[in-house]
Jmol script that loads the backbone (N, CA, C; Angstrom):
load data "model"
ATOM      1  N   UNK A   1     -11.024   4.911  20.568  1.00  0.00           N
ATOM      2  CA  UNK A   1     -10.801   5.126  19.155  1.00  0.00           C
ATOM      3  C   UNK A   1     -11.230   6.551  18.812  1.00  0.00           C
ATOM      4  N   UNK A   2     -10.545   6.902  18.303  1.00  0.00           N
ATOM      5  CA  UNK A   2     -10.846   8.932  17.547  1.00  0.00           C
ATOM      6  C   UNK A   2     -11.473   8.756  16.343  1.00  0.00           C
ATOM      7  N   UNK A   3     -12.871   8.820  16.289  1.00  0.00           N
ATOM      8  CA  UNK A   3     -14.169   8.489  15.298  1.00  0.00           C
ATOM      9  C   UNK A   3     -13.723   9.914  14.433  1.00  0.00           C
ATOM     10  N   UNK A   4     -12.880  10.939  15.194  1.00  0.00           N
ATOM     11  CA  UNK A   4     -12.421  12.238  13.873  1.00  0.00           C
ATOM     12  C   UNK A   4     -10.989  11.857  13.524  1.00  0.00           C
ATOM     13  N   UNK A   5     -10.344  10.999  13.395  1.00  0.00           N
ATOM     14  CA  UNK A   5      -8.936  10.584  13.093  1.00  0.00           C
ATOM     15  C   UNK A   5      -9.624  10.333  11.369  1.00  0.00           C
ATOM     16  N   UNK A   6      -8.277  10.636  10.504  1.00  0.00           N
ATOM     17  CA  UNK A   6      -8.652  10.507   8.987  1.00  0.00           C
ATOM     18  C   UNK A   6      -8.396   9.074   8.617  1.00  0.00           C
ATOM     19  N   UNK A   7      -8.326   8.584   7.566  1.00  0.00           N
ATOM     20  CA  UNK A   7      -8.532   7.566   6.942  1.00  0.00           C
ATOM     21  C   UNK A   7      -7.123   7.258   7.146  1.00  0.00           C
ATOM     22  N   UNK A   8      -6.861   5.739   7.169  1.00  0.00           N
ATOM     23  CA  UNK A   8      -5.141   5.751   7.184  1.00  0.00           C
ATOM     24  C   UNK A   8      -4.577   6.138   5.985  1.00  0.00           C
ATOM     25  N   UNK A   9      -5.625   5.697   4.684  1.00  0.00           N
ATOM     26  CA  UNK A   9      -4.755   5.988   3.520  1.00  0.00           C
ATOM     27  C   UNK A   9      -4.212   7.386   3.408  1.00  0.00           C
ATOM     28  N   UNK A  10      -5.399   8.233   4.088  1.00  0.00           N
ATOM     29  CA  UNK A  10      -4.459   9.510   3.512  1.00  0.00           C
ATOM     30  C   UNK A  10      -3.297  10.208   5.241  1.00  0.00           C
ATOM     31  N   UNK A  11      -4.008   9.456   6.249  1.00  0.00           N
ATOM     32  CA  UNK A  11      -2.608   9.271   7.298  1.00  0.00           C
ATOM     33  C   UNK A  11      -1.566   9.215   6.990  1.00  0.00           C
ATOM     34  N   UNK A  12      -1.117   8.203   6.095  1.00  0.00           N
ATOM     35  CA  UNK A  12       0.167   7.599   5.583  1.00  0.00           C
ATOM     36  C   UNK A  12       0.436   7.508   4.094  1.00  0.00           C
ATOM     37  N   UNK A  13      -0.532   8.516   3.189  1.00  0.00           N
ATOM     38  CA  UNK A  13      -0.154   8.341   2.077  1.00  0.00           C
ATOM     39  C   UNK A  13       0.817   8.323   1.346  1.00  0.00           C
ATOM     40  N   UNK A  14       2.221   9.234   2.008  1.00  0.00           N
ATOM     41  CA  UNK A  14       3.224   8.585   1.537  1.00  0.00           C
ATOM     42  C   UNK A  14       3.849   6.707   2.062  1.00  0.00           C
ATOM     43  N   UNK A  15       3.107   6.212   2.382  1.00  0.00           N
ATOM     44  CA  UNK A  15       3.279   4.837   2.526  1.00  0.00           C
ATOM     45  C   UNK A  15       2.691   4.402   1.050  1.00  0.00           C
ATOM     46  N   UNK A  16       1.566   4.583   1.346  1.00  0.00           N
ATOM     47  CA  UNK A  16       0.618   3.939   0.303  1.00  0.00           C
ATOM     48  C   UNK A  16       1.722   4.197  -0.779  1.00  0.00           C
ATOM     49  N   UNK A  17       1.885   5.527  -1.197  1.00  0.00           N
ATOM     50  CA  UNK A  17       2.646   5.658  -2.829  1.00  0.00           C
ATOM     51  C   UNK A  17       3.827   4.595  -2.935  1.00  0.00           C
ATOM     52  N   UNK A  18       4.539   4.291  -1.899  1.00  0.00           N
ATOM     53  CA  UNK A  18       5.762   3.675  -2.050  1.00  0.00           C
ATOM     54  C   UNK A  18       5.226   2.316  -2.036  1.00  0.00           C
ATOM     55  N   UNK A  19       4.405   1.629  -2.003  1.00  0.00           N
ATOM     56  CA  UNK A  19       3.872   0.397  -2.045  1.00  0.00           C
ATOM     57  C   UNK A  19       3.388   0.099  -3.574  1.00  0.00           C
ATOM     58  N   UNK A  20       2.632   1.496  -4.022  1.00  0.00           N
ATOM     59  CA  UNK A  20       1.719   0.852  -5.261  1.00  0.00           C
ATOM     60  C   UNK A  20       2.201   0.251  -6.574  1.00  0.00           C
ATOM     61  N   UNK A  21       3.480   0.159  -6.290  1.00  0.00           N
ATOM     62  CA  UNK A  21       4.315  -0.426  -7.938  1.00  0.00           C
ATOM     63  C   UNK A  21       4.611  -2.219  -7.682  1.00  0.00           C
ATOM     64  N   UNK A  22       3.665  -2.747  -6.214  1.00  0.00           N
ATOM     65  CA  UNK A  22       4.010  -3.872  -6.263  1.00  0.00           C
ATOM     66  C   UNK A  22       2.263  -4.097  -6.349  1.00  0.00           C
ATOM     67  N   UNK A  23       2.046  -5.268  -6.566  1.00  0.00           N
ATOM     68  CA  UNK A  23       1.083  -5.616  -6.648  1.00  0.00           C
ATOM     69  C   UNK A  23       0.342  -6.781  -5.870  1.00  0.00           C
ATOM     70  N   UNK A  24      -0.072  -6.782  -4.203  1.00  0.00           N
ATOM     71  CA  UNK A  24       0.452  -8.196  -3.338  1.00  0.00           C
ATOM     72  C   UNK A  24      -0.538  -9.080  -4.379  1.00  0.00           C
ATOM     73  N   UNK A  25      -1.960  -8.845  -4.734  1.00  0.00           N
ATOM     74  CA  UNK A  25      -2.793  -9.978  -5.194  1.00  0.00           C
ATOM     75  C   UNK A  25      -1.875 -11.165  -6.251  1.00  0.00           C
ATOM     76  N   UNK A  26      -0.985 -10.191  -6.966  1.00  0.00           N
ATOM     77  CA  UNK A  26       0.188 -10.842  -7.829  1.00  0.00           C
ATOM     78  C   UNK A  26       1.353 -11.751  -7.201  1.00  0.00           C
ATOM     79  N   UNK A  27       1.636 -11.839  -5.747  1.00  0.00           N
ATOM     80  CA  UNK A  27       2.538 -12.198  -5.266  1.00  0.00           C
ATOM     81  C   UNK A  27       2.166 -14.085  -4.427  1.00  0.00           C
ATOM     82  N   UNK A  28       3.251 -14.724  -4.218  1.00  0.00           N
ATOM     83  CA  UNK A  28       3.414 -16.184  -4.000  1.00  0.00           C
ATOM     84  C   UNK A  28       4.294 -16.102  -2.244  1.00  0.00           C
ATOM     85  N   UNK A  29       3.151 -16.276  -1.389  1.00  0.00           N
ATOM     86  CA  UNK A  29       3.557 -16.624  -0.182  1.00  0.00           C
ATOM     87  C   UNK A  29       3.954 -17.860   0.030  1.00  0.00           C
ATOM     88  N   UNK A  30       5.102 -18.226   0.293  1.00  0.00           N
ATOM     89  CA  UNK A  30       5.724 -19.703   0.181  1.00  0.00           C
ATOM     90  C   UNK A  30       5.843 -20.088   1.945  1.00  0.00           C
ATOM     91  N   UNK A  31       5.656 -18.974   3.070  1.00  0.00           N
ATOM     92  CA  UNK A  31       5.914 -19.337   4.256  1.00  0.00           C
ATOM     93  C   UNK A  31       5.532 -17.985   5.257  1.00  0.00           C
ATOM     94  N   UNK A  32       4.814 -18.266   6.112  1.00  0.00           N
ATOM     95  CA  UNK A  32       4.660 -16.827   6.833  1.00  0.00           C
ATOM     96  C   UNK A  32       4.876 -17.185   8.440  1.00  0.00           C
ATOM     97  N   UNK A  33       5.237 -16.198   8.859  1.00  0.00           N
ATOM     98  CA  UNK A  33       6.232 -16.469  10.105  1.00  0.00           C
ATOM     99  C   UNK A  33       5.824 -15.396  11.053  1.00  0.00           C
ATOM    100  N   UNK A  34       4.809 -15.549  12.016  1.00  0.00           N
ATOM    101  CA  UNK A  34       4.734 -14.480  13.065  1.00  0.00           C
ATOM    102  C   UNK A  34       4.839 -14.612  14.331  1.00  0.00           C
ATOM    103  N   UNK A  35       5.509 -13.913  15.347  1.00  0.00           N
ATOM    104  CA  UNK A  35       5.789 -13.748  17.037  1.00  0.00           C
ATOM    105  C   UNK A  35       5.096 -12.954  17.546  1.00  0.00           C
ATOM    106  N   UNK A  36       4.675 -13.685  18.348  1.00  0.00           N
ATOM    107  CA  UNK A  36       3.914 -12.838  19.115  1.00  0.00           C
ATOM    108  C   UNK A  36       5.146 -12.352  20.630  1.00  0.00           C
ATOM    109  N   UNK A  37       5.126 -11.264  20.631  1.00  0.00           N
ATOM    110  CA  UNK A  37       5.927 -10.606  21.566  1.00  0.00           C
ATOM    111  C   UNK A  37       5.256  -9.943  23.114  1.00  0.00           C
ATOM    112  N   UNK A  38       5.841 -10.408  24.289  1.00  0.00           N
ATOM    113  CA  UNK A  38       4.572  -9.255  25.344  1.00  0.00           C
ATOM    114  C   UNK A  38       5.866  -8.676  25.926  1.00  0.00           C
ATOM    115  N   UNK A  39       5.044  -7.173  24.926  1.00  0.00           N
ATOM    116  CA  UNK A  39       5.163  -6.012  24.959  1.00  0.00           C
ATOM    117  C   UNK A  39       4.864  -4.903  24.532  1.00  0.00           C
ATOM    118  N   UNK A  40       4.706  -3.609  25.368  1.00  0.00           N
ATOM    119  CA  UNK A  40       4.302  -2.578  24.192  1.00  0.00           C
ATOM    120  C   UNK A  40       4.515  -2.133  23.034  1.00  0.00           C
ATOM    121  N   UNK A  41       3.736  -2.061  21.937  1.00  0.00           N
ATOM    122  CA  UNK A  41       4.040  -2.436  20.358  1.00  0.00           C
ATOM    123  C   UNK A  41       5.355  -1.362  20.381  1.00  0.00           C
ATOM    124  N   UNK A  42       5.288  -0.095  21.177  1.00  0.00           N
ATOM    125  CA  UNK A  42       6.584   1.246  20.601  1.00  0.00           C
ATOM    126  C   UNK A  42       7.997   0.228  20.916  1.00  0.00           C
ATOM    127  N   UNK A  43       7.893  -0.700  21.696  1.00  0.00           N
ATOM    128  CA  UNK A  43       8.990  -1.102  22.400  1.00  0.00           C
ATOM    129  C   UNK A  43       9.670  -2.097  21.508  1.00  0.00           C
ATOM    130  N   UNK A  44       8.394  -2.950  20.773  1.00  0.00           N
ATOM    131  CA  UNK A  44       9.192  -3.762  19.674  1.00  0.00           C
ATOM    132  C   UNK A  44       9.391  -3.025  18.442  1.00  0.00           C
ATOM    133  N   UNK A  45       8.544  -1.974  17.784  1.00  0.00           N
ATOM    134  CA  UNK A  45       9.006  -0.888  16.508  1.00  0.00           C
ATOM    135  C   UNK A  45      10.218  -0.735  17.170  1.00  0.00           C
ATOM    136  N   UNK A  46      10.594  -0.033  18.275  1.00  0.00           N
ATOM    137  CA  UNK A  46      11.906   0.345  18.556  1.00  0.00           C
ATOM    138  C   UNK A  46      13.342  -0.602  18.397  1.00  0.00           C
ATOM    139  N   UNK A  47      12.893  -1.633  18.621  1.00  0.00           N
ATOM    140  CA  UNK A  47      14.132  -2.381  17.979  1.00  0.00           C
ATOM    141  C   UNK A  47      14.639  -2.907  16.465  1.00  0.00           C
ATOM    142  N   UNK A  48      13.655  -2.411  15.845  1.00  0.00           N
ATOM    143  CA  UNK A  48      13.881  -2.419  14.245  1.00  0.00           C
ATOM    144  C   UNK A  48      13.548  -1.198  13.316  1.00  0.00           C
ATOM    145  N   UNK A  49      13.955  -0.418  14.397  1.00  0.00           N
ATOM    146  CA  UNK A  49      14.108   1.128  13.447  1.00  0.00           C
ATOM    147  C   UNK A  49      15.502   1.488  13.359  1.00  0.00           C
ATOM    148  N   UNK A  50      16.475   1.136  13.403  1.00  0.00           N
ATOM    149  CA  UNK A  50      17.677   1.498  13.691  1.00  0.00           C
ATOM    150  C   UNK A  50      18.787   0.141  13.565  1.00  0.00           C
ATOM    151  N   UNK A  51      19.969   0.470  12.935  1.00  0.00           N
ATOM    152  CA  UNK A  51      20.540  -0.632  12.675  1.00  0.00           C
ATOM    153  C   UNK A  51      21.920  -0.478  13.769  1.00  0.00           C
ATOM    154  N   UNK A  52      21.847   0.729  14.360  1.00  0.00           N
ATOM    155  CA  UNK A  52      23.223   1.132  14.655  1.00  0.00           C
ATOM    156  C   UNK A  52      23.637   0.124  16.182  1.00  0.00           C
ATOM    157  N   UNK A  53      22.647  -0.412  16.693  1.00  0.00           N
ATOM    158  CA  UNK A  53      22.896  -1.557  17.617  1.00  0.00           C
ATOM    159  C   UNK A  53      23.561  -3.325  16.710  1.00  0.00           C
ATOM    160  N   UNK A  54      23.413  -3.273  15.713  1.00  0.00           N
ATOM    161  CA  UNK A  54      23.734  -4.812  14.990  1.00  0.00           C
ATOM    162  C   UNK A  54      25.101  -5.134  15.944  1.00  0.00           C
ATOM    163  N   UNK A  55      26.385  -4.058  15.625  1.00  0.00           N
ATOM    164  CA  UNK A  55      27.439  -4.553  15.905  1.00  0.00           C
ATOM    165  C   UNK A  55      27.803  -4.765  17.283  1.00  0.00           C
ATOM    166  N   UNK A  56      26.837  -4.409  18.440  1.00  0.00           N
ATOM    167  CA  UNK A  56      27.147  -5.475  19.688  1.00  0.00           C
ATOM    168  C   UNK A  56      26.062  -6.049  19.779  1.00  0.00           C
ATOM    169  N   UNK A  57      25.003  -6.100  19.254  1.00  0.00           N
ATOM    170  CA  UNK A  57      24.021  -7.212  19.760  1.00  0.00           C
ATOM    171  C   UNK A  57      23.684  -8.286  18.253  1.00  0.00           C
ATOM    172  N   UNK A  58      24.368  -7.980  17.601  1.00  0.00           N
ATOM    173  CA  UNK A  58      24.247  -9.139  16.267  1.00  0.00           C
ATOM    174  C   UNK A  58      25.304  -9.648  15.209  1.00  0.00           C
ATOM    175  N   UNK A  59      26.607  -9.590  16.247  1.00  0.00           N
ATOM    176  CA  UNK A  59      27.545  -9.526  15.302  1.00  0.00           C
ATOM    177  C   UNK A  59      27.729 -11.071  14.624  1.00  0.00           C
ATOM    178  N   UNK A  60      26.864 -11.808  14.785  1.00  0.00           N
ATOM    179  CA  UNK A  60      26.707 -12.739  13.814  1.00  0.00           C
ATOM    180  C   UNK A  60      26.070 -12.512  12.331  1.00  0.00           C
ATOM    181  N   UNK A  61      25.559 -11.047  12.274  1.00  0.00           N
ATOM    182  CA  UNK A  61      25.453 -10.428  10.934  1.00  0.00           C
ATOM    183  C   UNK A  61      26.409  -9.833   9.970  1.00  0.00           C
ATOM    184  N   UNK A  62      27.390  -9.195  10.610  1.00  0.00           N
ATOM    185  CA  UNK A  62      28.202  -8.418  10.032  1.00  0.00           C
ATOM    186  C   UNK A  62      28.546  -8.765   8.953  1.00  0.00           C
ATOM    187  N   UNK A  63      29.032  -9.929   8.401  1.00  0.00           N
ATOM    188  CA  UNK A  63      29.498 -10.715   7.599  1.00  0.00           C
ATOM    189  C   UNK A  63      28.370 -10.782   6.109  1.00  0.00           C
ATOM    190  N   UNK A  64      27.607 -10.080   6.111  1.00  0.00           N
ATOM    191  CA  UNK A  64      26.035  -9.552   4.878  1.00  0.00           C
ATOM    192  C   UNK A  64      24.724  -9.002   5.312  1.00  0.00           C
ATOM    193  N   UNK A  65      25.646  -8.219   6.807  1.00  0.00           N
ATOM    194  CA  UNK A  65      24.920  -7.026   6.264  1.00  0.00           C
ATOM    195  C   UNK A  65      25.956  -5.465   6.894  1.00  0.00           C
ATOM    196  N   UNK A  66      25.386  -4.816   5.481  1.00  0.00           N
ATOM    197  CA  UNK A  66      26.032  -3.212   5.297  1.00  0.00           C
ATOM    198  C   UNK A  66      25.491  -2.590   6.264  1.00  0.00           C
ATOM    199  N   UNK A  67      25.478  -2.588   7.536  1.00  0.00           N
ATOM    200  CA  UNK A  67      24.398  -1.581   8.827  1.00  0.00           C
ATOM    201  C   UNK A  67      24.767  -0.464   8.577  1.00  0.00           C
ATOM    202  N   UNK A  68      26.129  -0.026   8.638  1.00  0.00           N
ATOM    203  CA  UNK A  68      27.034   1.131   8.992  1.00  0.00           C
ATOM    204  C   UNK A  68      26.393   1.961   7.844  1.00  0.00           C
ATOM    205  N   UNK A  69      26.239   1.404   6.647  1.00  0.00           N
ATOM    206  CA  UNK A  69      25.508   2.459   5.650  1.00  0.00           C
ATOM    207  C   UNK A  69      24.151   2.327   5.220  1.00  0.00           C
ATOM    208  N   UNK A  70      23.572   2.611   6.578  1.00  0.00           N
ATOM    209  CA  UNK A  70      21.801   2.079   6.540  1.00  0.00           C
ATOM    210  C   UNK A  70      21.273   3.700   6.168  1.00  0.00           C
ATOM    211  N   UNK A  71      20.006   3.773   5.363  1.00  0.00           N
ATOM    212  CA  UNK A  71      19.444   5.050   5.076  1.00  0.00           C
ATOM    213  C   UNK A  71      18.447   4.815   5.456  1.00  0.00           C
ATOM    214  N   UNK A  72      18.539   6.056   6.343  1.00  0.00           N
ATOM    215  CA  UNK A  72      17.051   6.420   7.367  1.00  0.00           C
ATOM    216  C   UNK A  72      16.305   7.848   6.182  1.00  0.00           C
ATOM    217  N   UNK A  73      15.269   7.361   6.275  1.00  0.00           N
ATOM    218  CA  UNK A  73      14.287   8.145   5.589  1.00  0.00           C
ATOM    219  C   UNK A  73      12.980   8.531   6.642  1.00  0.00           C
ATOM    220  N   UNK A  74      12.580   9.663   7.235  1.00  0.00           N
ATOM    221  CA  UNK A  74      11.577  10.275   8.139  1.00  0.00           C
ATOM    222  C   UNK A  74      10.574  10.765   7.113  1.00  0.00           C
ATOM    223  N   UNK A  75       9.256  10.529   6.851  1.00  0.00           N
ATOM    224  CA  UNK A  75       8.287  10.907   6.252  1.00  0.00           C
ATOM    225  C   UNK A  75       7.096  11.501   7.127  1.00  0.00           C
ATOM    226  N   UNK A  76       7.621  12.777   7.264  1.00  0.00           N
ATOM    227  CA  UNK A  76       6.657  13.377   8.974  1.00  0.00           C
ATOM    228  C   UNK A  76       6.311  12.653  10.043  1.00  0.00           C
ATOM    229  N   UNK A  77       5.353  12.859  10.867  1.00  0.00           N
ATOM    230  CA  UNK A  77       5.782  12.945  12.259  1.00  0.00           C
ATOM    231  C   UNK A  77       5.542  10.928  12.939  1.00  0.00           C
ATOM    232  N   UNK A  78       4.991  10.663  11.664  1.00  0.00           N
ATOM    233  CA  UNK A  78       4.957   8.818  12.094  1.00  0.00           C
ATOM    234  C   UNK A  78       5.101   7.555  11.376  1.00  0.00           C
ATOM    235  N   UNK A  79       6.118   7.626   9.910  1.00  0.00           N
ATOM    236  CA  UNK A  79       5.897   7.198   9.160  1.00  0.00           C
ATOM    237  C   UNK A  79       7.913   7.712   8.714  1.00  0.00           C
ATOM    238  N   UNK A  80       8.860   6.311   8.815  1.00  0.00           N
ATOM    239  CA  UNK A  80       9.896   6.124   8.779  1.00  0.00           C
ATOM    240  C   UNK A  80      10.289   5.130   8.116  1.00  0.00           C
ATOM    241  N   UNK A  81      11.434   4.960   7.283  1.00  0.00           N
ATOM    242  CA  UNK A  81      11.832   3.619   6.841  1.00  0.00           C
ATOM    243  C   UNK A  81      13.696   3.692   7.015  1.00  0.00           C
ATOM    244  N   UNK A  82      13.913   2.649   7.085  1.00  0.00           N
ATOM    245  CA  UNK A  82      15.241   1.990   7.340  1.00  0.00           C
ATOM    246  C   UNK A  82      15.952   0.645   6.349  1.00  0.00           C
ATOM    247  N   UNK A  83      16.528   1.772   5.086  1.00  0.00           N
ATOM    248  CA  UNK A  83      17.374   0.466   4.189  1.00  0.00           C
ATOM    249  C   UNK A  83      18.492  -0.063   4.614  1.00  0.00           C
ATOM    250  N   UNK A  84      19.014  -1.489   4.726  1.00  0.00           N
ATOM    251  CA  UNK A  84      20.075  -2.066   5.330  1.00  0.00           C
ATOM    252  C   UNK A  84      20.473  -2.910   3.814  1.00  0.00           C
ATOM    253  N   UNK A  85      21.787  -2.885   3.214  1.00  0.00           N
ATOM    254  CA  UNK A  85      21.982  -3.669   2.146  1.00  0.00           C
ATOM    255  C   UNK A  85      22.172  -4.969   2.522  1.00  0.00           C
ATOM    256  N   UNK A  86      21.937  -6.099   2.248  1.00  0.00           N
ATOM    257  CA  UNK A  86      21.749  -6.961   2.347  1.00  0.00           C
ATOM    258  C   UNK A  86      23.268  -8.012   1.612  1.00  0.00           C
ATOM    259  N   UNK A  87      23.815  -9.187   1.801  1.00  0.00           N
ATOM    260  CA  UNK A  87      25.124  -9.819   1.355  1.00  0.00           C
ATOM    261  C   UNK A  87      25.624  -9.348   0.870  1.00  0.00           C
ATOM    262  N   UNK A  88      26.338  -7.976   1.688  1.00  0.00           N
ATOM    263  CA  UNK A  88      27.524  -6.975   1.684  1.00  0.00           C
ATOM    264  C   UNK A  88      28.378  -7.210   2.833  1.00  0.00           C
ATOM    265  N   UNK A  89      29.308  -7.143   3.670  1.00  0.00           N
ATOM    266  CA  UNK A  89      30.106  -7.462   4.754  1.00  0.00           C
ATOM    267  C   UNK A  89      29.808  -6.424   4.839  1.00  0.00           C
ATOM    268  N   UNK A  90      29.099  -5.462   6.419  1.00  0.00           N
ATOM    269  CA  UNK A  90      29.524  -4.643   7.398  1.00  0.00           C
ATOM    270  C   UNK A  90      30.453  -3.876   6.862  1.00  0.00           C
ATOM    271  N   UNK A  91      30.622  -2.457   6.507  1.00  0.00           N
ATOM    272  CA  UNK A  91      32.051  -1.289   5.997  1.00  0.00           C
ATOM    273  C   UNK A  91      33.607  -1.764   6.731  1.00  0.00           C
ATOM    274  N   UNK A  92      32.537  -1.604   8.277  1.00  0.00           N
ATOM    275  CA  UNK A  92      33.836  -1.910   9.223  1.00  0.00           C
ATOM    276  C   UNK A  92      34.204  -3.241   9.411  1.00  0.00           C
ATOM    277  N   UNK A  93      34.019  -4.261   8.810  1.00  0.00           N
ATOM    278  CA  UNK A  93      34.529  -5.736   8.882  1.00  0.00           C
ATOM    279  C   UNK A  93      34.856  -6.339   7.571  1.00  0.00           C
ATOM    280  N   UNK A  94      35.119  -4.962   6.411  1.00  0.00           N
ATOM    281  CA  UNK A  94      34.599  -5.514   4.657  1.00  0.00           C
ATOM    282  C   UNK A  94      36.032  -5.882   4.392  1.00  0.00           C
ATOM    283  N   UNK A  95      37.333  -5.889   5.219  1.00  0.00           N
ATOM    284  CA  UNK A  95      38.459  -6.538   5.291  1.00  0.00           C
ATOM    285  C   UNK A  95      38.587  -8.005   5.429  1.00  0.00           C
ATOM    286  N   UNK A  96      38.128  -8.872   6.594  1.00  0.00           N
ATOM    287  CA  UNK A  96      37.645 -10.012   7.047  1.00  0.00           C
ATOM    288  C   UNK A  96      37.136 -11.086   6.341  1.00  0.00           C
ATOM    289  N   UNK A  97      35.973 -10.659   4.957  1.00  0.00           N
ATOM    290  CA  UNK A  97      35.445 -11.430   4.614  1.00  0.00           C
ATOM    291  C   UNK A  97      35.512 -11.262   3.045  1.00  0.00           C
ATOM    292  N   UNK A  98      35.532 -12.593   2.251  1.00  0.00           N
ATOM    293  CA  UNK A  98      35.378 -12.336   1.034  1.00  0.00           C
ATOM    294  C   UNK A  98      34.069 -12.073   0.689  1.00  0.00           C
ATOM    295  N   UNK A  99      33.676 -12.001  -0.424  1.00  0.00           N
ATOM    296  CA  UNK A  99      32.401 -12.149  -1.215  1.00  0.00           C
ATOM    297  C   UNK A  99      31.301 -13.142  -1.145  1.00  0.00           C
ATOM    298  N   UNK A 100      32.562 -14.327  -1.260  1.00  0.00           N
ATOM    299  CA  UNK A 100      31.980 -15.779  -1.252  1.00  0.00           C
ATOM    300  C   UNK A 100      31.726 -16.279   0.241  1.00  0.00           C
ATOM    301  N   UNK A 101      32.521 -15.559   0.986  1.00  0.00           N
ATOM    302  CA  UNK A 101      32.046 -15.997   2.798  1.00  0.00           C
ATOM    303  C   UNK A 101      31.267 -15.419   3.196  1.00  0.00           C
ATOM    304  N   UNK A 102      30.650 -13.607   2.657  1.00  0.00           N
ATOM    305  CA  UNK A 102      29.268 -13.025   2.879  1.00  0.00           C
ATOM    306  C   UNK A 102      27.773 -13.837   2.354  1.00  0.00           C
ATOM    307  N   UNK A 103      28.539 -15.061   0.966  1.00  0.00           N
ATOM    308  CA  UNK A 103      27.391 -15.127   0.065  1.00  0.00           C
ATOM    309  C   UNK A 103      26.735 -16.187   1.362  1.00  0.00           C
ATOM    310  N   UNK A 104      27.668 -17.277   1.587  1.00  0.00           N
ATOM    311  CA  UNK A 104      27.442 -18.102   2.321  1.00  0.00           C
ATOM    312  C   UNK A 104      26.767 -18.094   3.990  1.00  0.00           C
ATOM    313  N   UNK A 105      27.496 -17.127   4.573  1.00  0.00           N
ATOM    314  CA  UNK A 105      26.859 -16.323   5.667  1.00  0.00           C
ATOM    315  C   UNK A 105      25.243 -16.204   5.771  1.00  0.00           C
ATOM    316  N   UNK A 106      24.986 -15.597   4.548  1.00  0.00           N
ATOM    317  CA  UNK A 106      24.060 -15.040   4.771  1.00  0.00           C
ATOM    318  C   UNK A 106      22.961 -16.219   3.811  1.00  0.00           C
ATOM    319  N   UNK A 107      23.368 -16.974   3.329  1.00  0.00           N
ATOM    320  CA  UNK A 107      22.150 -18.226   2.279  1.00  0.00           C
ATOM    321  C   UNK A 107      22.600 -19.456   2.937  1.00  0.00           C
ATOM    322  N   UNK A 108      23.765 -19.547   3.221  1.00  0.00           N
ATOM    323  CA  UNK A 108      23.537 -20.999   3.988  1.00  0.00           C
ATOM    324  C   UNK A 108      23.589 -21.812   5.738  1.00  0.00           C
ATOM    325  N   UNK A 109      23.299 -23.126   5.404  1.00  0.00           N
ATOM    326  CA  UNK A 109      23.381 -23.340   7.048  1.00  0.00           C
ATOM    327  C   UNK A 109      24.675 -23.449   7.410  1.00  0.00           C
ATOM    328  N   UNK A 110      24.883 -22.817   8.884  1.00  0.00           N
ATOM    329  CA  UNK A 110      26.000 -22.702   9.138  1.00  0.00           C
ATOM    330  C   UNK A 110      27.008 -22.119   8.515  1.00  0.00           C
ATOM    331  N   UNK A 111      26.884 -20.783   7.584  1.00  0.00           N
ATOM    332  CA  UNK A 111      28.074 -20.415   7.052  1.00  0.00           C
ATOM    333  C   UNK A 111      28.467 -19.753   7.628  1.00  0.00           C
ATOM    334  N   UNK A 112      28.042 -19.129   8.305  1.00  0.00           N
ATOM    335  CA  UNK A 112      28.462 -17.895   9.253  1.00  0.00           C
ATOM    336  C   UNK A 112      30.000 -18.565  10.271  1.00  0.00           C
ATOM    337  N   UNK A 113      29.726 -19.820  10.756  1.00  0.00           N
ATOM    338  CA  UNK A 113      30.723 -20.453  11.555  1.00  0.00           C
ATOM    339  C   UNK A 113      31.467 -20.377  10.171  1.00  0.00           C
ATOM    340  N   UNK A 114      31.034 -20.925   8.965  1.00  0.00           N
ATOM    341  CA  UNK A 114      32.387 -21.330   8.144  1.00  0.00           C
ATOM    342  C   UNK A 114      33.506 -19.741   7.977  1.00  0.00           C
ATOM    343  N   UNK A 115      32.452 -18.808   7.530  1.00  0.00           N
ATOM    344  CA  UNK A 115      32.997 -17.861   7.857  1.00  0.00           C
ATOM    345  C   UNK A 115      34.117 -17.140   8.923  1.00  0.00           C
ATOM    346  N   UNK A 116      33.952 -17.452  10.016  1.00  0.00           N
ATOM    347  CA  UNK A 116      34.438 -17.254  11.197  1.00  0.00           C
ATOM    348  C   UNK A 116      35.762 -17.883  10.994  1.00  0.00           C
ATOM    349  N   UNK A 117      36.022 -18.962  10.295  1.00  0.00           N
ATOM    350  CA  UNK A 117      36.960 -20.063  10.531  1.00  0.00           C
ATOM    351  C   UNK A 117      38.006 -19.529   9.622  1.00  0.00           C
TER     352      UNK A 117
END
end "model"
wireframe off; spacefill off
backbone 0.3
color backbone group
């Protein structure tokens, strides 16, 4: 451990700022869900920094979610974020699907097959 490393808050203070307009003590955890993965932590960050793999390794998403127009934001040298719009059809598949087959896709069981069909 580096006993001269700074405080995280001001490590990552642009984290902190983008957080402080929520309030967690205010918030209702209805379910929490964690994996434990064996592997080196860079190896699992690395698969959820980037959306541009969805369309061969998740194309059971395409159908709500917008990857193709994901915004990468770099906040110096360790501190990144990645917006993906959420029950939008994929740019490149926004032919394929209606509105109502993204809504379903992506909120219900099995819509994704209904989708498909």
């Amino acid at each position: 451990m580096d006993l001269e490393a700074p405080p995280f808050e001001e490590y990552a203070s642009v984290l902190t700022e983008h957080f402080q307009r929520w309030t967690p003590e205010d918030r209702y955890v209805s379910l929490h869900v964690e994996k434990k993965i064996a592997c080196n932590w860079k190896i699992a960050m690395e698969a959820f920094i980037e959306s541009y793999h969805a369309i061969q390794t998740h194309p059971q998403i395409l159908s709500f979610t917008g990857g193709d127009n994901s915004q990468y934001d770099v906040f110096g040298d360790h501190l990144s974020r990645t917006i993906t719009a959420q029950g939008i059809p994929n740019p490149g598949q926004a032919d394929r699907y209606s509105v109502q087959e993204s809504v379903e896709a992506m909120t219900g069981p099995g819509g994704f097959e209904r989708a498909q069909n």
